[in-house]
Each structure stands twice: as structure tokens, then as C-alpha cells.
C-alpha positions as CSV (number, residue, x, y, z in Angstrom):
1,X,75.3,128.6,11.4
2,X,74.8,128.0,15.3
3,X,73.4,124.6,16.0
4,X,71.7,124.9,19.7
5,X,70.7,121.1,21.7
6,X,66.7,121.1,22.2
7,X,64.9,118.7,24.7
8,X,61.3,117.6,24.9
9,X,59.6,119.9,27.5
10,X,59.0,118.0,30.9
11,X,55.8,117.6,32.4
12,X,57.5,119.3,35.2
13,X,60.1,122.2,35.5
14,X,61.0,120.7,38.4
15,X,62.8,116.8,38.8
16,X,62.2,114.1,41.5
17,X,65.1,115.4,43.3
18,X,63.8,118.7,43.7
19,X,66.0,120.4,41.3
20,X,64.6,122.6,37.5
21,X,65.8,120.7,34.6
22,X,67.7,122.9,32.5
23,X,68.1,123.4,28.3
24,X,66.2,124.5,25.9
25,X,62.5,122.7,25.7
26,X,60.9,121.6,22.1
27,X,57.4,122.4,23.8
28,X,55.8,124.1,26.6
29,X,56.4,123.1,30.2
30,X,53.3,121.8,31.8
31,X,53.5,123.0,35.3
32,X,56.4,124.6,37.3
33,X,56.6,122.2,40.2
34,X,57.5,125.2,42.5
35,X,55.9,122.7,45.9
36,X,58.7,120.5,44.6
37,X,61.5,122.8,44.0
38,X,64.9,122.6,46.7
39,X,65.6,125.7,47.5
40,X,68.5,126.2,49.7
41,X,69.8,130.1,50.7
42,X,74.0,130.7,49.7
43,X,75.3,128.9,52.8
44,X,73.4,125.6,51.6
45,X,70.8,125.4,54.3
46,X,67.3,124.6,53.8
47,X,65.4,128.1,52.8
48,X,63.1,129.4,54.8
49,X,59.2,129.4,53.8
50,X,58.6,133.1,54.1
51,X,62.3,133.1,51.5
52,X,60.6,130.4,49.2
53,X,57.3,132.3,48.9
54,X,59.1,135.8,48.6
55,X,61.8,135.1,46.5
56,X,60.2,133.6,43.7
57,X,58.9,136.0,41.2
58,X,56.8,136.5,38.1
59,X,55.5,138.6,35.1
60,X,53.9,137.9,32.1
61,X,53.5,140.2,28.8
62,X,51.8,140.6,25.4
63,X,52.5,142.9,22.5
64,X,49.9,143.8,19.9
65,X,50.5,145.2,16.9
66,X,47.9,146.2,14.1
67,X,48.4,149.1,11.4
68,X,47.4,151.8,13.5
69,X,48.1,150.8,17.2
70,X,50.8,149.3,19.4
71,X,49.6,147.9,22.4
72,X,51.6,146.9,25.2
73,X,50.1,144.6,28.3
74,X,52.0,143.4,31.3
75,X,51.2,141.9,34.6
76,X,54.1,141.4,36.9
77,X,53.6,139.2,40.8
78,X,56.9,140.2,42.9
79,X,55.0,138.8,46.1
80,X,55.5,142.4,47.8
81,X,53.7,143.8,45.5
82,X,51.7,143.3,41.9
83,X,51.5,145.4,39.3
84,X,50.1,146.3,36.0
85,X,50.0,148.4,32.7
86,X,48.6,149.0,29.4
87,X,49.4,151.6,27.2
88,X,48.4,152.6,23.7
89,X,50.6,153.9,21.0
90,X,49.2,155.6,18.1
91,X,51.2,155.3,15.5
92,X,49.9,157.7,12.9
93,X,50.2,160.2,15.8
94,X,53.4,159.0,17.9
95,X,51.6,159.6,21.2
96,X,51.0,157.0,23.7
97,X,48.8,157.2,26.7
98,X,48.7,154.6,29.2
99,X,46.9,152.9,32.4
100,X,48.8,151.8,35.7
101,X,47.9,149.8,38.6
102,X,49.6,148.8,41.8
103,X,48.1,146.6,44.2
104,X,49.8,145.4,47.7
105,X,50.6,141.5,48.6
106,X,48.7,139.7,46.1
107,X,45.4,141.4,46.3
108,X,43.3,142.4,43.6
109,X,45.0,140.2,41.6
110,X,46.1,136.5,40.3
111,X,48.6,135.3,38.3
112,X,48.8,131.4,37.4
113,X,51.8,130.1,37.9
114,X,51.5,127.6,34.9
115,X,52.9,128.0,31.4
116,X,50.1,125.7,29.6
117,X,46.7,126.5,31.6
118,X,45.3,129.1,34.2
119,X,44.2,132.9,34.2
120,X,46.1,136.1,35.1
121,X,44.2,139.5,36.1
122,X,44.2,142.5,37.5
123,X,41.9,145.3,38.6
124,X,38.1,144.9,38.1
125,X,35.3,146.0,35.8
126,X,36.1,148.9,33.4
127,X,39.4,149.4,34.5
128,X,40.6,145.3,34.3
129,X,43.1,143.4,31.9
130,X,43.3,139.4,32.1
131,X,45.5,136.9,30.4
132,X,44.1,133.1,29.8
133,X,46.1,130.4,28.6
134,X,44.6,127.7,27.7
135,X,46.2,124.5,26.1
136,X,49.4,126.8,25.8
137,X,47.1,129.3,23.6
138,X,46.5,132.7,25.0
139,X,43.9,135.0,25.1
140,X,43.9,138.9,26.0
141,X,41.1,140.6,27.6
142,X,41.0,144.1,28.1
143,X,38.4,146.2,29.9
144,X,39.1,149.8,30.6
145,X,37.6,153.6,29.7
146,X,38.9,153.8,26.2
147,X,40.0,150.2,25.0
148,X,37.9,147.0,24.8
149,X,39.7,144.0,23.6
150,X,39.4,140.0,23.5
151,X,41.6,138.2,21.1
152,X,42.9,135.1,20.8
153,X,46.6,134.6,19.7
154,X,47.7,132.0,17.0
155,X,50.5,130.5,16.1
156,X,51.5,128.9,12.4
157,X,51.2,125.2,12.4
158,X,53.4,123.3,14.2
159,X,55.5,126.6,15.0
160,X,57.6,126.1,18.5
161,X,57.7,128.7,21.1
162,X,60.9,129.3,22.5
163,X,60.4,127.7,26.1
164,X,63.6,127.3,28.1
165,X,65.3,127.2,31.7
166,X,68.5,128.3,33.3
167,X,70.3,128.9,36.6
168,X,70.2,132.2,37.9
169,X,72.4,133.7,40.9
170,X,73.7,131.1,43.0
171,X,70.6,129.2,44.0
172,X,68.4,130.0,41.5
173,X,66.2,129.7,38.0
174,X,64.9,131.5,35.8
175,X,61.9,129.7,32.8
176,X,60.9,131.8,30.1
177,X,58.7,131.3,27.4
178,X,58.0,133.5,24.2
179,X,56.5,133.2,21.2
180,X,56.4,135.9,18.1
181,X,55.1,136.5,14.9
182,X,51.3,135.2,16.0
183,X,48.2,136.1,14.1
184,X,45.1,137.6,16.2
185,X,41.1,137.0,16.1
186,X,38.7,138.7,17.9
187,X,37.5,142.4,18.6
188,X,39.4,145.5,19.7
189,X,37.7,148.1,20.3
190,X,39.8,152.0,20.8
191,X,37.4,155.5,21.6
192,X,34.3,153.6,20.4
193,X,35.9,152.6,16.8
194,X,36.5,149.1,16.3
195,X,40.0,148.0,14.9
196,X,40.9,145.3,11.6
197,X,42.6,142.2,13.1
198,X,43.6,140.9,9.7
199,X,46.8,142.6,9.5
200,X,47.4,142.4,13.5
201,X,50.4,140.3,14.7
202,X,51.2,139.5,18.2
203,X,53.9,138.2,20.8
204,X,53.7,137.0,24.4
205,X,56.0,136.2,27.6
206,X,55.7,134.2,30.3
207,X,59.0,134.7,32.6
208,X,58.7,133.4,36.0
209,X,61.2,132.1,38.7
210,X,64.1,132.4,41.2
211,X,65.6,135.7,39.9
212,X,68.9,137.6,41.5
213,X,67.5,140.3,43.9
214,X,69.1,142.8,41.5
215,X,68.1,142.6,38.2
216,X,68.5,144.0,34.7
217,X,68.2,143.1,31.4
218,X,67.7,145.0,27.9
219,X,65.4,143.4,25.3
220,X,64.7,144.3,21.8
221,X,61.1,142.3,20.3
222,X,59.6,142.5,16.9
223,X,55.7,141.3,15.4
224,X,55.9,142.3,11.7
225,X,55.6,141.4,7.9
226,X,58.4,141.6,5.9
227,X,59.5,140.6,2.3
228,X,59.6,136.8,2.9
229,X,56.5,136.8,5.2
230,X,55.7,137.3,8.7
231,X,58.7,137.8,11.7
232,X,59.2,137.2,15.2
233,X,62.0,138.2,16.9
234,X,63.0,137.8,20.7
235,X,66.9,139.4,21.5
236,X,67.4,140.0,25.3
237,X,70.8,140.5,27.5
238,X,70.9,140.0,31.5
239,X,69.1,137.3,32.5
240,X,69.4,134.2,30.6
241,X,72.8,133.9,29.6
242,X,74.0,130.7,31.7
243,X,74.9,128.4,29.0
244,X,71.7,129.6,26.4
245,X,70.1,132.7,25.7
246,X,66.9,133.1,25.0
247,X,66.9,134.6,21.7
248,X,65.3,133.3,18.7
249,X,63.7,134.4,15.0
250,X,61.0,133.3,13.3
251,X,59.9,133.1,10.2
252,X,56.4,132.0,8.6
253,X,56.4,129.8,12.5
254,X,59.9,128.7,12.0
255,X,61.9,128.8,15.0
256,X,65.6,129.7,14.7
257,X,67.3,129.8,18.1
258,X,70.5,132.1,18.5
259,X,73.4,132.6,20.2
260,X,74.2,135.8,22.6
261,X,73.3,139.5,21.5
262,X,75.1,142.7,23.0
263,X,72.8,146.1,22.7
264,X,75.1,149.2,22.7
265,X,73.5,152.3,23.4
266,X,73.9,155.1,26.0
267,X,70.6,155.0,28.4
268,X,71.3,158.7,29.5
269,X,70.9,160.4,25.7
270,X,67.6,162.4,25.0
271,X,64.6,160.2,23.2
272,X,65.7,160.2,19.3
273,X,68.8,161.2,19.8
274,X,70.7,157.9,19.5
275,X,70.3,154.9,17.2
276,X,71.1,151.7,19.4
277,X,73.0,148.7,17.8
278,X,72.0,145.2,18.8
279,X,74.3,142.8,17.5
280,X,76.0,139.2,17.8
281,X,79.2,138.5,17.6
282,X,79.1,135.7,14.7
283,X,77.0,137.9,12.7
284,X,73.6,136.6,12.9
285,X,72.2,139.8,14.2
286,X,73.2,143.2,13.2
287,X,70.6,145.6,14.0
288,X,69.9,149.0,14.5
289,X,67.0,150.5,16.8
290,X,66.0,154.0,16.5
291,X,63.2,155.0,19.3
292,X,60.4,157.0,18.5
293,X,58.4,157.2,21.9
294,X,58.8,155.7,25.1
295,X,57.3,154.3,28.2
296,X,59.0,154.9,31.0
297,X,58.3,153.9,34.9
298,X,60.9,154.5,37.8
299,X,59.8,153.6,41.4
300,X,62.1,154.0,44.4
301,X,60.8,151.9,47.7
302,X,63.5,151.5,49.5
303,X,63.9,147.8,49.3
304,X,62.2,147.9,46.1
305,X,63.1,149.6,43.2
306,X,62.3,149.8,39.5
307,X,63.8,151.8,36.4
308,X,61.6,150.7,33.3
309,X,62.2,152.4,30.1
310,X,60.5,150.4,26.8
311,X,60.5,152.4,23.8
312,X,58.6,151.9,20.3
313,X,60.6,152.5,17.3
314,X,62.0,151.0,14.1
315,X,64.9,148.4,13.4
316,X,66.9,148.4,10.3
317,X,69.5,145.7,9.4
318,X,69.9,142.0,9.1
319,X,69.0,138.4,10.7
320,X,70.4,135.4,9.1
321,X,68.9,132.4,10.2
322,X,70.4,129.1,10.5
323,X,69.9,127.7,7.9
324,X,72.2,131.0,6.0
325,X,68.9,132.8,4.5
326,X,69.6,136.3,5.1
327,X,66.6,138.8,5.8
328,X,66.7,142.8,5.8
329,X,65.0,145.2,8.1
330,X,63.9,148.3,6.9
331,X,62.4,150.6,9.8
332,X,60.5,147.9,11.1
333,X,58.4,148.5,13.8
334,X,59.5,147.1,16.9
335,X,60.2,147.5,21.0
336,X,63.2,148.0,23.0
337,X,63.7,147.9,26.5
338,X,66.3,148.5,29.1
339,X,65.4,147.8,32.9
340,X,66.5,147.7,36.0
341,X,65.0,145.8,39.3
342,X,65.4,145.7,42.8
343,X,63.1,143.1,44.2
């Protein structure tokens, strides 16, 4: 099975000479460096300020998953703009409702730029979300009309998230750092009735960087419990793919990094009407993804532009890790995503 080269995670994303160090990390990056980061525009020259500060974007993401809800929790910093959402799917009833915000030039909201410690939020008092990371551990608190959260997510001993850096575009980087298959404590709270916790699994992203000015990627994620135990699973295309991907599975905490997926689908069939395939080429991953609902998002600004389409569905197949244990899927729960950005 595929062997993949780890390093020990830097203090620093950035080196002395100014540049990202690049690989996969055993470990989560301490701070970003970006004050220390050489950035030079396509012609080699030193970049501007106002390019440094606008070019570098960021967003960060957590899935929930207990055995009645899906919850799905981003925050996103694109300098221009920042912007939010939460939504709810109910399971039982396949409808999802869902909460939006929007706010101009990095007001009414913070996003910390470290991977290990600081506090993303948005919005304020009954209509607020906020991410804290503390120690690398991250904590979800939700305010709004119909859901109240704070949990904590927790990973198996000694599991590794999958933290890693790569060059993007020309002049460019992109880190991103994930981490599956996590157990929750604390309190949700949905239309008054509070929701078990034992049975909830969890998954976040931090993603943050010098990304191309067009960008797409399509993404497949799964928190579940299967046969063997419990199941992470990270599979994206379009961003990281510059000597490592960023696709991984674990298992009970164990990491297994991967090699390259391809998702096969067409974006333009009607909701339900086409199973997508998500596969490798040596055979590690053969899935397929059949979408139940979906939460959808286009936004045309001129020099901004977003086409956001994640759907909730189930995934049926195989994953082999690398060690040759073979695992099937049986309509697992799970998210897919395709997206396109102009920023």
C-alpha cells in the first residue's frame, strides 16, 4: 500500500528565509508566520502590501453529526468580504434549514489565523457562531433562534490530524488541517429539546493561505461508526494536489494518508438523480455517493464569485487502508461538495 514521507510540524509555517515549508506534518503547525512570508507577484518583484493582505485567504469548518441531526458550521475571511453559515439537517425528515451571514471588510467578525490557539466568530448575541482552538482542541459554540450548542471535540489518543502544506499557483500556498472521526461533549440544544452526545462524531477544517484567484475543488467527508469502529474520512480534488493530497482515513484515531482521488459525477443532473463515484486509481478508494439533500449558495459580484453546492447523502463501497485491511460502506452518512470560487 502507498507509503507517504511525514515531517515533524514546525513551529512555524513559514522558514527564516521567508518561504512555507512544505510536506506533510506529524502534528499541528504552531503559528502561520504570514509577517514572515516572501511573497513576490508572477514577474518576481516584491508584492505589494495591499496584494499581501488581500491575497491571502481563509476558512474554517466543522461537521457534527449525531443520530438525528447533521450540522454543518463554516466561517470563511476572503479579506473583501467574510462570511458565514450554519445549517441543520434533519435526518429523520430530510429537510434542512439554514442561517447565512455576510459581513464587509472584516467587520463583525475575527478569524485567528493560528492552527493551535485563537478564536473565530461571527455575528453577535442570538444570531452568533464561534470557533476556539485551544491547544489544537476545538470548541463549537452556537447561538442563534432555534439551535444552542457548546461542544468540545475529541480525538482518540495519540490520533494525528492530517496537517499539511503545498504550493499553490505560481507564488503561492495553501496549509490545511483536518481531523475526523472525533467524539463530542457538551450540550446541543435544537427547538428547545436537548440532543444525546454519546453517539455524536465530529470533523473539523482549518484551510488558510495563498490560494489561485480561481478556485475549485470537490470534497467528499465522512464522521461515522462502522463494523470495525469509528471512521474519518477526508477525500478532496483541486487544491492540494502539488506533490500530496490531502486525503486520509481513519480508524479508531489511526491515520492512514492516501494518494489522489478523482470524483466523477455530472454537477448539472437534478438532486437524486445521479450516484457519484469517488475513486483512486490504485484502488484504495472506490466509493459511491448518492445525495439526499443539499445546500447550495451561488453569489455573482463581479470580481467575486461563488458556486457552493454541499450535499448530505450516503456512501457505499470500500477503503483499504495501508496496512491492506479492507473496510465496507454501506449507505453511510456522509457530505459531498463541489465548489467553485472567484476571489
Amino acid at each position: 500500500m502507498l507509503t507517504i514521507a511525514t515531517q515533524i510540524a514546525p513551529d512555524s509555517l513559514i522558514n527564516p528565509k521567508g518561504l512555507p515549508h512544505f510536506g506533510h506534518f506529524d502534528g499541528i503547525v504552531k503559528t502561520l508566520g504570514l509577517a514572515d512570508f516572501a511573497y513576490f507577484d508572477t514577474m518576481d518583484k516584491p508584492a505589494s502590501a495591499w496584494a499581501k493582505h488581500f491575497d491571502y485567504k481563509q476558512f474554517q469548518f466543522v461537521s457534527l453529526v449525531t443520530p438525528r441531526y447533521v450540522l454543518g458550521i463554516a466561517l470563511a475571511d476572503i479579506a473583501y468580504v467574510g462570511s458565514a453559515f450554519c445549517y441543520l439537517y434533519d435526518i429523520k425528515t430530510n429537510t434542512l434549514t439554514q442561517l447565512d451571514w455576510l459581513k464587509p471588510l472584516r467587520f463583525g467578525y475575527q478569524m485567528t489565523p493560528s492552527p493551535a490557539e485563537g478564536r473565530s466568530s461571527i455575528g453577535r448575541k442570538g444570531a452568533q457562531l464561534s470557533f476556539e482552538i485551544v491547544e489544537g482542541g476545538w470548541r463549537l459554540i452556537i447561538d442563534t433562534k432555534n439551535i444552542q450548542a457548546d461542544v468540545t471535540l475529541h480525538s482518540a489518543p495519540l490520533s494525528l490530524p492530517m496537517a499539511m502544506c503545498s504550493p499553490t499557483g505560481y507564488n503561492g500556498w495553501t496549509y490545511t488541517q483536518k481531523h475526523n472521526g472525533l467524539t463530542v461533549k457538551g450540550s446541543l440544544t435544537v427547538a428547545h429539546e436537548p440532543q444525546p452526545l454519546n453517539h455524536a462524531l465530529a470533523g473539523y477544517d482549518f484551510s488558510a493561505g495563498y490560494m489561485r484567484r480561481d478556485t475549485s475543488w470537490r470534497w467528499a467527508s465522512i464522521n461515522a461508526r462502522i463494523h470495525e469502529g469509528i471512521m474519518g474520512l477526508n477525500l478532496a480534488a483541486g487544491v492540494n494536489e502539488t506533490g500530496a493530497t490531502e486525503n486520509v482515513f481513519w480508524i479508531n484515531g489511526e491515520r492512514h494518508l492516501l494518494g489522489p482521488v478523482q470524483f466523477e459525477f455530472d454537477r448539472h443532473a437534478t438532486l437524486g438523480a445521479e450516484v457519484w463515484r469517488v475513486y483512486s486509481q490504485n484502488g484504495q478508494v472506490d466509493l459511491q455517493f448518492a445525495a439526499r439533500n443539499c445546500r447550495s449558495e451561488k453569489r455573482n459580484l463581479l470580481l467575486l464569485k461563488s458556486n457552493f453546492r454541499q450535499f448530505i447523502g450516503h456512501f457505499s463501497g470500500t477503503i483499504i487502508d495501508n496496512q491492506g485491511r479492507s473496510y465496507q460502506l454501506n449507505n453511510v452518512l456522509g457530505l459531498a461538495e463541489d465548489h467553485y470560487a472567484r476571489w
